[in-house]
C-alpha positions, 0 to 999 in steps of 0.5 A: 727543538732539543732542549739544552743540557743544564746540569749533570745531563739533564735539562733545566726543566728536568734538573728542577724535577729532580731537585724538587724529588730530593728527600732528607739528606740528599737535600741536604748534600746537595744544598750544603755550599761545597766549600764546607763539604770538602773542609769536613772531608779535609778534617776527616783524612787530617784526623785519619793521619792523626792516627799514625806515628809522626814527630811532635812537630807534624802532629802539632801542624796537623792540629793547627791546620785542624784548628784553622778550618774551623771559621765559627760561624758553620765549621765550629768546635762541635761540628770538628768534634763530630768528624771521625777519621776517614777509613781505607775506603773513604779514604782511598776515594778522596785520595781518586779524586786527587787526580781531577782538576780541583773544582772538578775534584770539589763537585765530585766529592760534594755529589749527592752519590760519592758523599753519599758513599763517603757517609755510609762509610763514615756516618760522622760525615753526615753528622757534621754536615747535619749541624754544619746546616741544620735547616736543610736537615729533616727534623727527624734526620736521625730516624733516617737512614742515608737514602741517596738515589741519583 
């Protein structure tokens, strides 16, 4: 009898081996909520336009957008403090993703491989989302490269 598919194609059995096989930061990137994920991916691309010419007006709406995906509970003043802006190529990767219907988009940049990806590229990703869950990080986290294997 085949077994069915539960999860990125494979079974359930299989999709529970492989989570149980996850070290450091994948843990972490895989347990972090996808809400909060995505909100620290919106604060990087917010503060990459930050760093162009614009009016006083939209640079004041860029920080209050800012300030409002700050919640205090797990998106709080030091974990925004600690997100960089995103570069060309975090940022041409989030911009992709547009194209996807949105909670299709939300699973794709929260994966274990593209966040990966994103956080090689801009380490404060990883950074924010260490304290955004800093029971699902290793104590030794910052000892750590990002070691993500799908």
């Amino acid at each position: 009898m085949r077994e069915e598919i539960y999860h990125n194609g494979r079974t359930s059995d299989e999709h529970s081996a492989w989570l149980d096989n996850l070290k450091g930061d994948e843990r972490l990137i895989v347990h972090a909520p996808v809400g909060h994920v995505h909100t620290i991916l919106i604060a990087s691309t917010v503060k990459r336009a930050l760093q162009y010419s614009m009016t006083l007006r939209m640079r004041s709406d860029f920080l209050e957008g800012l300030e409002r995906l700050i919640d205090g509970r797990v998106i709080t003043e030091k974990v925004m403090a600690a997100i960089k802006p995103a570069d060309d190529v975090s940022f041409a990767m989030i911009r992709e993703a547009d194209a996807l219907p949105v909670f299709k988009k939300y699973e794709v940049l929260a994966s274990v491989e593209v966040f990966g990806a994103l956080a090689k590229l801009n380490p404060s990703l990883l950074d924010a989302l260490r304290l955004c869950f800093p029971d699902l990080s290793t104590p030794t986290h910052q000892k750590e490269p990002l070691q993500c294997s799908a």
